[in-house]
Wavefront OBJ file of the C-alpha trace (Angstrom):
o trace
v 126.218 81.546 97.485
v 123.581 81.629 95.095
v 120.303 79.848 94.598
v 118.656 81.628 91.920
v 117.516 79.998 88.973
v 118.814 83.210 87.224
v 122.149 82.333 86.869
v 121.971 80.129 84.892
v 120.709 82.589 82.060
v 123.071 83.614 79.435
v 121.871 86.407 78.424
v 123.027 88.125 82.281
v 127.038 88.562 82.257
v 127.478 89.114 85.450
v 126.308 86.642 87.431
v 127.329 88.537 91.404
v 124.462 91.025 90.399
v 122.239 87.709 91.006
v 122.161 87.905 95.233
v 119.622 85.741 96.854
v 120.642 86.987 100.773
v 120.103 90.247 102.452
v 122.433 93.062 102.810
v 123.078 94.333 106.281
v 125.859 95.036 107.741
v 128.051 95.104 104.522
v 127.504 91.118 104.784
v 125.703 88.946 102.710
v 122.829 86.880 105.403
v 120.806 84.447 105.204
v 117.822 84.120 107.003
v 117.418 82.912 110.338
v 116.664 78.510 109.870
v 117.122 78.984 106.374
v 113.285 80.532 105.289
v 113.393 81.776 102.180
v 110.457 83.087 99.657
v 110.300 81.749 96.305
v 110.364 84.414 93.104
v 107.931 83.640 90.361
v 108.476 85.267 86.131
v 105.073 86.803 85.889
v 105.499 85.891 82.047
v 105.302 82.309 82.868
v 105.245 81.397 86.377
v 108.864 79.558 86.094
v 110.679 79.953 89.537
v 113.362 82.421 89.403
v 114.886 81.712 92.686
v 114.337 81.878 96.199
v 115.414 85.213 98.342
v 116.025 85.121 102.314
v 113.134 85.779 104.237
v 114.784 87.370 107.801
v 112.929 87.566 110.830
v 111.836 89.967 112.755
v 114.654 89.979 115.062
v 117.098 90.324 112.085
v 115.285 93.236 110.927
v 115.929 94.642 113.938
v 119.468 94.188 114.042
v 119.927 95.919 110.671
v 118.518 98.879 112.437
v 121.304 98.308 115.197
v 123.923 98.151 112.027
v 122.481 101.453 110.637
v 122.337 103.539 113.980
v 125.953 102.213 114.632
v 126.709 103.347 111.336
v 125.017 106.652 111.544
v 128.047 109.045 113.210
v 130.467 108.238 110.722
v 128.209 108.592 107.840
v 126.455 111.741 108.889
v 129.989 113.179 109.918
v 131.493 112.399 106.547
v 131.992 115.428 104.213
v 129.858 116.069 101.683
v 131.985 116.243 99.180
v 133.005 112.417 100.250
v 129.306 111.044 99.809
v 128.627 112.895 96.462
v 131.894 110.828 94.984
v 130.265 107.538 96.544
v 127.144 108.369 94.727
v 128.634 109.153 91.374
v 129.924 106.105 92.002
v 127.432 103.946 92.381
v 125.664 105.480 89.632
v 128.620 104.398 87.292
v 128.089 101.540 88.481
v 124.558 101.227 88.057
v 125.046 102.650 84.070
v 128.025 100.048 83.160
v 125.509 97.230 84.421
v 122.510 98.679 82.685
v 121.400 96.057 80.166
v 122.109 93.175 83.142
v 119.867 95.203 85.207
v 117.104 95.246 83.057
v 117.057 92.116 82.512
v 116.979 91.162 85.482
v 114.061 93.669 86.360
v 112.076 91.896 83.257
v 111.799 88.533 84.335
v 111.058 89.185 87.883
v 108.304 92.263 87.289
v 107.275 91.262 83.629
v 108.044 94.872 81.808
v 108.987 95.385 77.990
v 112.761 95.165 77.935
v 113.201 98.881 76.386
v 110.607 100.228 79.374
v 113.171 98.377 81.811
v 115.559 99.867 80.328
v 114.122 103.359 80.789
v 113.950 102.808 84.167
v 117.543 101.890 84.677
v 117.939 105.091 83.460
v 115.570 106.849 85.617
v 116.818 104.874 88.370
v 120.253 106.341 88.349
v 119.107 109.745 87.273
v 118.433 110.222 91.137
v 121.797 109.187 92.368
v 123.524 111.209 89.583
v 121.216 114.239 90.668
v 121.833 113.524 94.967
v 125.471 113.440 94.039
v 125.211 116.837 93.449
v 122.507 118.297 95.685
v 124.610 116.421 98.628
v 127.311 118.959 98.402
v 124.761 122.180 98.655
v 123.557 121.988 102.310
v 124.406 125.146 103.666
v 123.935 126.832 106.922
v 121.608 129.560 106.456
v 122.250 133.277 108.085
v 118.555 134.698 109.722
v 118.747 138.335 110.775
v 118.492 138.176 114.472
v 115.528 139.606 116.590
v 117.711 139.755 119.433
v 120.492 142.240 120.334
v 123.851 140.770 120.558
v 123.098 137.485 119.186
v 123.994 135.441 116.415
v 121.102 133.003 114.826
v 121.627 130.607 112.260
v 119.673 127.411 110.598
v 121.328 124.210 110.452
v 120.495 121.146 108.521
v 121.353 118.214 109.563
v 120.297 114.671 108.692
v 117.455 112.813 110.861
v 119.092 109.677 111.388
v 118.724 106.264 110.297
v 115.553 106.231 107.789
v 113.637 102.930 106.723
v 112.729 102.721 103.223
v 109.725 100.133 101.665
v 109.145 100.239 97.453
v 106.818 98.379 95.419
v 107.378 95.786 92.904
v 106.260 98.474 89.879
v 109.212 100.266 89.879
v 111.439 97.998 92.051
v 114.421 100.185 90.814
v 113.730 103.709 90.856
v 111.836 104.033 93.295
v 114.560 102.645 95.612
v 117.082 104.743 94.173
v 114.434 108.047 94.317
v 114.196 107.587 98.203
v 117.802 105.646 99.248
v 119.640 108.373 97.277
v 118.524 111.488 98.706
v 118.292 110.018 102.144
v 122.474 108.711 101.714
v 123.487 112.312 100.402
v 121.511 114.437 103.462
v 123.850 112.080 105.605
v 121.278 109.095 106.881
v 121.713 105.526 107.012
v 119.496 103.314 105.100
v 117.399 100.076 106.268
v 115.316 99.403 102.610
v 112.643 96.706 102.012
v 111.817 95.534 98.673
v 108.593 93.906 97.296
v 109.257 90.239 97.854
v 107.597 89.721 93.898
v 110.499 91.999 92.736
v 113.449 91.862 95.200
v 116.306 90.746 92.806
v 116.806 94.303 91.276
v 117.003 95.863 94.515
v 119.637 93.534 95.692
v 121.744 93.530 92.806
v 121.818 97.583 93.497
v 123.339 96.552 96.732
v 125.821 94.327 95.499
v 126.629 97.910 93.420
v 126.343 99.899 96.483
v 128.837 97.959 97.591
v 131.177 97.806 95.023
v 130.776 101.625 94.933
v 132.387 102.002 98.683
v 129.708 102.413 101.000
v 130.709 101.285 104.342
v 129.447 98.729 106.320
v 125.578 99.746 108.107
v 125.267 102.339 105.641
v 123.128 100.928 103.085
v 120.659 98.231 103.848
v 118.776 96.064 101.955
v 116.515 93.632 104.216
v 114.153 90.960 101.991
v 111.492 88.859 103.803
v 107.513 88.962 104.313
v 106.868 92.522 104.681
v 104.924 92.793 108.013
v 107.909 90.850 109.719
v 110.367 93.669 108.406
v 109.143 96.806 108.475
v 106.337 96.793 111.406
v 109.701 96.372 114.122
v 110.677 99.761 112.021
v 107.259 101.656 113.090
v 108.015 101.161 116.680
v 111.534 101.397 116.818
v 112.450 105.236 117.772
v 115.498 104.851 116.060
v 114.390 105.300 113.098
v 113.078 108.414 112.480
v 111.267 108.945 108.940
v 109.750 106.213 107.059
v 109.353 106.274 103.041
v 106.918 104.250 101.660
v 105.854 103.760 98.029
v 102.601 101.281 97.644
v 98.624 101.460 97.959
v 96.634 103.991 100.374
v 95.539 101.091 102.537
v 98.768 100.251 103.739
v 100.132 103.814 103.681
v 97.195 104.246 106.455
v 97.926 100.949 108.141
v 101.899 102.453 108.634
v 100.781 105.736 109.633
v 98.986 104.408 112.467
v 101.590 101.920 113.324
v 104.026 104.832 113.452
v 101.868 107.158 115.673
v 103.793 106.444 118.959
v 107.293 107.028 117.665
v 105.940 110.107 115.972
v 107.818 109.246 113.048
v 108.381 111.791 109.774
v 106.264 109.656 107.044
v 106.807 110.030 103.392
v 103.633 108.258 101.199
v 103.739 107.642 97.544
v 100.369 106.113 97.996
v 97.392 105.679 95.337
v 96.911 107.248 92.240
v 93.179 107.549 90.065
v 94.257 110.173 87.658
v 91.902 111.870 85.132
v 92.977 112.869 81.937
v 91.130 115.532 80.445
v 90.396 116.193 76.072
v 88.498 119.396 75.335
v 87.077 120.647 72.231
v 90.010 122.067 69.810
v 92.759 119.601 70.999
v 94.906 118.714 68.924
v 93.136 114.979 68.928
v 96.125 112.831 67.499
v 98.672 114.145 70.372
v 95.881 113.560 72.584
v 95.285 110.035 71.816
v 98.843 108.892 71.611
v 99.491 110.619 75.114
v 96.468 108.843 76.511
v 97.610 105.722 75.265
v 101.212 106.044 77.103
v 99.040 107.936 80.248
v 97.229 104.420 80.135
v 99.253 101.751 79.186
v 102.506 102.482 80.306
v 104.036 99.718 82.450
v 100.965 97.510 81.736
v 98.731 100.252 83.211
v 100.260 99.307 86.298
v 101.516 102.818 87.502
v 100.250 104.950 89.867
v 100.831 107.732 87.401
v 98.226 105.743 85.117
v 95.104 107.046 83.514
v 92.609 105.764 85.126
v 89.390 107.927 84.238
v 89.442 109.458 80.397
v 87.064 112.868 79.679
v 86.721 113.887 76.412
v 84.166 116.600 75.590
v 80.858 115.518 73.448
v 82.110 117.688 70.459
v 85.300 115.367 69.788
v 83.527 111.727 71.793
v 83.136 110.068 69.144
v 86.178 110.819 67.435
v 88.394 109.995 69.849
v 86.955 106.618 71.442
v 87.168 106.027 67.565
v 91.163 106.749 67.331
v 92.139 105.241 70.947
v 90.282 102.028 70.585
v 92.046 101.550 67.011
v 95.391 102.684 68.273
v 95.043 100.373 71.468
v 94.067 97.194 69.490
v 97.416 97.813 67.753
v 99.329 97.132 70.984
v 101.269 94.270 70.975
v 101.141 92.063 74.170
v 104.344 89.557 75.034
v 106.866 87.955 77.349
v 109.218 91.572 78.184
v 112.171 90.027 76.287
v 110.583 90.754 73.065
v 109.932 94.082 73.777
v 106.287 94.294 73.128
v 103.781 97.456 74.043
v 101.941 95.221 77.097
v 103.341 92.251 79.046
v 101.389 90.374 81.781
v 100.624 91.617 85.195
v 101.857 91.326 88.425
v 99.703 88.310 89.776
v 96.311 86.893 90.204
v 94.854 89.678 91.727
v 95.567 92.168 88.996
v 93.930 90.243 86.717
v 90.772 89.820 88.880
v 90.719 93.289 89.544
v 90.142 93.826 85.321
v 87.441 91.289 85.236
v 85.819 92.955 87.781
v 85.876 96.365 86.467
v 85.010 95.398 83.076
v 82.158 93.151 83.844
v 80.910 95.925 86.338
v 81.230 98.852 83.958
v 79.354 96.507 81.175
v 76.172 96.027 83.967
v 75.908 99.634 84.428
v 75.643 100.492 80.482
v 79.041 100.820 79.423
v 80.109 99.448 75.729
v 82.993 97.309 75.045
v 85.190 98.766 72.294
v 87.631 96.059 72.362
v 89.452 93.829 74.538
v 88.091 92.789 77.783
v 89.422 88.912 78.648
v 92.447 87.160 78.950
v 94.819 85.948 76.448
v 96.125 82.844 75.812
v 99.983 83.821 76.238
v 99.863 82.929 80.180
v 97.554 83.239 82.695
v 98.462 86.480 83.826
v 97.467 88.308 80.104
v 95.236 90.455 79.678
v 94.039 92.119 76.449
v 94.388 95.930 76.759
v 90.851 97.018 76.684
v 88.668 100.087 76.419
v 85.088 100.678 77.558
v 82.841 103.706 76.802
v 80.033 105.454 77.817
v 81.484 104.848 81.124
v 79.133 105.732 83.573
v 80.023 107.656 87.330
v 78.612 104.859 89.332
v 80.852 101.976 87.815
v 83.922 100.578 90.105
v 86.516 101.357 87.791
v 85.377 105.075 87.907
v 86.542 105.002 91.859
v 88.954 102.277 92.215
v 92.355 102.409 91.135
v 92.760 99.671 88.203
v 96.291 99.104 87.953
v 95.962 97.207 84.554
v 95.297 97.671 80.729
v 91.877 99.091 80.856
v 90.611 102.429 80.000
v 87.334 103.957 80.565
v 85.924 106.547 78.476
v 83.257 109.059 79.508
v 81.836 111.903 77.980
v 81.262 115.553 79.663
v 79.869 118.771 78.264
v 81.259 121.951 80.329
v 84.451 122.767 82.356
v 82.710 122.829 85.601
v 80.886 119.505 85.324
v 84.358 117.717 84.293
v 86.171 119.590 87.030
v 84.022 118.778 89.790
v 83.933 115.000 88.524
v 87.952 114.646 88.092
v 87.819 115.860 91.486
v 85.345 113.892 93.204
v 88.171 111.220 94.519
v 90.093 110.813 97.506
v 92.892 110.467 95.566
v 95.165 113.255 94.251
v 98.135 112.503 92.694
v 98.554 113.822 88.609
v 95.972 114.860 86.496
v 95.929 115.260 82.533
v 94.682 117.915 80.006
v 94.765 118.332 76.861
v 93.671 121.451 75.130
v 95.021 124.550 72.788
v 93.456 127.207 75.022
v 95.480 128.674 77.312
v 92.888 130.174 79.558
v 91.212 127.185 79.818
v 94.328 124.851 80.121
v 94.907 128.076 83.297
v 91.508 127.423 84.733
v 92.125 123.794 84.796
v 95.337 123.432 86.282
v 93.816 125.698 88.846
v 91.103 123.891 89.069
v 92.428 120.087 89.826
v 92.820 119.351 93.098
v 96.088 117.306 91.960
v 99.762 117.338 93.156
v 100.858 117.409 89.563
v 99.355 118.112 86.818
v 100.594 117.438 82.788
v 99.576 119.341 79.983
v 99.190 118.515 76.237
v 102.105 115.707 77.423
v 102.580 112.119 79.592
v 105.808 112.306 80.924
v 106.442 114.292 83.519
v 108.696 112.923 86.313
v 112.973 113.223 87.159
v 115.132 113.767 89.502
v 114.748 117.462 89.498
v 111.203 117.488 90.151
v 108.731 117.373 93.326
v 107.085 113.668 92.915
v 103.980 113.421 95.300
v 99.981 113.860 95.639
v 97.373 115.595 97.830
v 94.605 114.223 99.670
v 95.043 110.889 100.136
v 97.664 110.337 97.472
v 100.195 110.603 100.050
v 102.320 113.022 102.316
v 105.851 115.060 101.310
v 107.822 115.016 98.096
v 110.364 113.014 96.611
v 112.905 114.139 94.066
v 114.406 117.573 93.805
v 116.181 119.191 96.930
v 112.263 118.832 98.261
v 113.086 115.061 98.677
v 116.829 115.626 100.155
v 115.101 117.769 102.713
v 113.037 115.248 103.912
v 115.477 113.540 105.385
v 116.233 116.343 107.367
v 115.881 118.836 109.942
v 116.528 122.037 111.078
v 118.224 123.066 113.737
v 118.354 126.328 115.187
v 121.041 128.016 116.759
v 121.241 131.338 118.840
v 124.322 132.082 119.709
v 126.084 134.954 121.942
v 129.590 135.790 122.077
v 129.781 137.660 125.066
l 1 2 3 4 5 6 7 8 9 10 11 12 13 14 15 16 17 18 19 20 21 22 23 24 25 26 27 28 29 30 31 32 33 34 35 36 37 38 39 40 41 42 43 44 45 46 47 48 49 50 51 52 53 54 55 56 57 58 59 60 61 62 63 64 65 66 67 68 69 70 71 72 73 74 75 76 77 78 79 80 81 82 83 84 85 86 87 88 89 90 91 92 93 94 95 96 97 98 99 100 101 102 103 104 105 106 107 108 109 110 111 112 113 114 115 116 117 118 119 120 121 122 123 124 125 126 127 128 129 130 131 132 133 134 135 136 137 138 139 140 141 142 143 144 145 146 147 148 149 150 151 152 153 154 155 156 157 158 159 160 161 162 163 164 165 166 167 168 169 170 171 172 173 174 175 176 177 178 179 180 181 182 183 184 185 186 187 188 189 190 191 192 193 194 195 196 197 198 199 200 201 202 203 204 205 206 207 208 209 210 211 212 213 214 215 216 217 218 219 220 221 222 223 224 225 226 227 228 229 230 231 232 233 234 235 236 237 238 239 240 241 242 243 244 245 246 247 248 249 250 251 252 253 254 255 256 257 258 259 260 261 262 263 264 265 266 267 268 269 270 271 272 273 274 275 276 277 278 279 280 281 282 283 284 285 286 287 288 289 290 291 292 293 294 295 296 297 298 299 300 301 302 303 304 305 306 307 308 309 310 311 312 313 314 315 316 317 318 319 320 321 322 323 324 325 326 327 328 329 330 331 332 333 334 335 336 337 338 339 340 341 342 343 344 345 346 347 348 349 350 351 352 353 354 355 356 357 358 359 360 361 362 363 364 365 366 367 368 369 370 371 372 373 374 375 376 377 378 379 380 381 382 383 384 385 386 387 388 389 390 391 392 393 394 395 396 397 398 399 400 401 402 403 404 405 406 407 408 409 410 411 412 413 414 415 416 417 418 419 420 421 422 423 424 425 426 427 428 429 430 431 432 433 434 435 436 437 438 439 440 441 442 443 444 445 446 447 448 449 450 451 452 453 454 455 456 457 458 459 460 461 462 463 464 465 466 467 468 469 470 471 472 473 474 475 476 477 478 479 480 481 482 483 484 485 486 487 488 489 490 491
């Protein structure tokens, strides 16, 4: 049953987590004559495997097994999902180290960031195990005489989930989980550069309990899977985790079915130093806001502040502390592995030799490394001026620009001057100014004097063009669902 060049590694015990078919149905399937799409190690370009690529007629049919599914599941008890959950998050810890592994050789991570994200990944399903039992129908004092109203909420049906190949398992988990506990059924499409980890969470979903049609998991070339979704009434909210221009592409495509949309779409986040800082928890923050994941999150720093008082300070301190990253294949755990593909690395050349045309200084860094052709040396530019690319356009890789600014407003009204909106940083000691600022940003989050600020318990999601809805916290749960309501007389 399996073709993956995975399985023969030692270092995974158990070898069923290694699925090279879709899951629909509850049945392992191939595709349709046989096409398949081969799976690359970003480390070193070895083939990993091949994974079925299904048709667009077989995506189809796993809506058929999801609707058909839908009754049952949605009529199920609460109480009954939440202990297929917890479950599957057992599951999902037991087979932790496995899983990372298996995320580092197809996405390219350090192991112990893998890791973290196993972690985070079942952090969601723990949480929806919970929150599915809450629901409750809510009591409204009526307007009318004799009459009984009440708000229902119920799930929206069967829900069609796409996640990118940065975070192949969380953000899976982040949507799948909250959408299985408010009662839908699941069609889910992972990036075809990372599908592996999604499908071994199926194999676990499986193993967990859920029934057949509930949980989906559909690999192939992505505009042969999830465009039939966009015009397919069935399914009624799409969830979709990946750049702005195909958020837009699949809100137009889902205009005539009116679908619910859910975008986690691009991210060009500004982080923020002012005067009186405290300037070494600034510049190791930075460096995680930056480099985390390669600097390929949308969470990433992208644009870097600091005010002229502390400039020259702090490009001092964050170029030494980022030519002390290490850079390596993910199994040896180092600080920065390679990127994604090709056109991630392009995309730093460009940047970088744009920046450098328009007066910007190279601090260090700024080519590729001999480890593989998809290295590149974390790098950091200064004097970064408004006008360059990488000031605009989302970088997704190891480089940081650094510009300086001299009053609030100036800085404010340049952080803001993005379409983008997704998390903002600042770092200062003041709390009136740290007040004015997070009033300020025109962000959907916004961290202070810290990096980390996602879970399960919290509201994920941007403004502007950053995306619609929430995911995470009973926000997320709800939606997946609607509300119903009912005015009832007795008489």
């Amino acid at each position: 049953m399996l073709d993956t060049a995975m399985s023969a590694r030692p270092d995974i015990s158990d070898k069923r987590l290694l699925r090279s078919f879709s899951y629909v149905n509850g049945k392992w399937v191939a595709a349709d004559e046989g096409a398949v799409i081969a799976v690359t190690n970003p480390a070193d370009g070895a083939r990993l495997g091949d994974i079925a690529a299904l048709s667009g007629a077989q995506s189809r049919a796993a809506v058929d097994a999801a609707q058909a599914a839908y009754l049952d599941w949605s009529m199920t008890l609460p109480q009954e999902r939440s202990t297929l959950l917890r479950r599957w998050f057992d599951l999902i810890i037991a087979a932790k180290e496995d899983l990372a592994r298996i995320m580092v050789l197809e996405q390219g991570k350090p192991l112990s960031e893998a890791l973290g994200e196993i972690d985070y990944a079942a952090s969601f399903i723990e949480y929806y195990a919970e929150e599915a039992k809450r629901p409750n129908i809510e009591g409204v004092t009526s307007h009318l005489p004799d009459a009984e109203v009440e708000l229902w909420l119920e799930p929206v049906g069967v829900v069609g989930l796409v996640t990118p190949w940065n975070f192949p398992s969380a953000m899976l988990t982040r949507k799948a989980a909250a959408a299985l506990a408010a009662g839908c059924t699941v069609v889910a499409h992972p990036s075809s550069e990372t599908p592996f980890s999604a499908l071994a969470l199926a194999e676990l979903a499986e193993r967990a309990g859920f029934g057949p049609g509930v949980f989906n998991v559909i690999t192939g070339h992505a505009p042969e899977i999830v465009e039939p979704w966009t015009k397919d009434a069935r399914v009624r909210t799409l969830s979709f985790t990946g750049s702005t221009e195909i958020g837009r592409l699949l809100y137009r495509q889902s205009a005539d079915t009116v679908k619910r949309l859910v975008l986690e779409l691009g991210g060009h986040a500004p982080v923020i130093v002012f005067k009186g800082a405290d300037l070494d928890r600034a510049v190791a923050e930075t460096i995680k806001a930056k480099f985390a994941t390669s600097g390929q999150d949308c969470l990433g720093a992208n644009r870097i502040y600091v005010e002229r008082p502390v400039y020259a300070e702090f490009c001092r301190r964050f170029t030494e502390a980022t030519q002390a990253l290490s850079v390596g294949i993910g199994m040896d755990d180092p600080d920065i592995g390679p990127l994604m593909n090709e056109k991630a690395v392009a995309k730093q050349e460009e940047h970088v030799a744009d920046a450098l045309t328009k007066g910007a200084t190279l601090a260090c860094g700024g080519k590729r490394l001999d480890r593989g052709p998809l290295f590149y040396a974390p790098t950091v530019l200064t004097d970064v001026t408004d006008d360059a690319l990488i000031m605009h356009e989302e970088t997704f890789g190891p480089v940081a620009p650094i510009s300086v600014f001299d009053s609030e407003q100036e800085v404010f009204d340049r952080a803001n001057a993005t379409e983008y909106g997704l998390v903002a940083y600042v770092h200062s000691l003041n709390p009136k100014r740290i007040y004015r600022a997070t009033r300020a940003l025109q962000f959907g989050m916004v961290a202070v004097n810290r990096t980390k600020v996602t879970g399960a318990p919290i509201p994920f999601g941007g403004v502007k063009q950053s995306g619609l809805g929430r995911e995470g916290a009973r926000r997320g749960m709800e939606e997946f669902m609607e509300i119903k309501y009912v005015c009832r007389d007795w008489a």
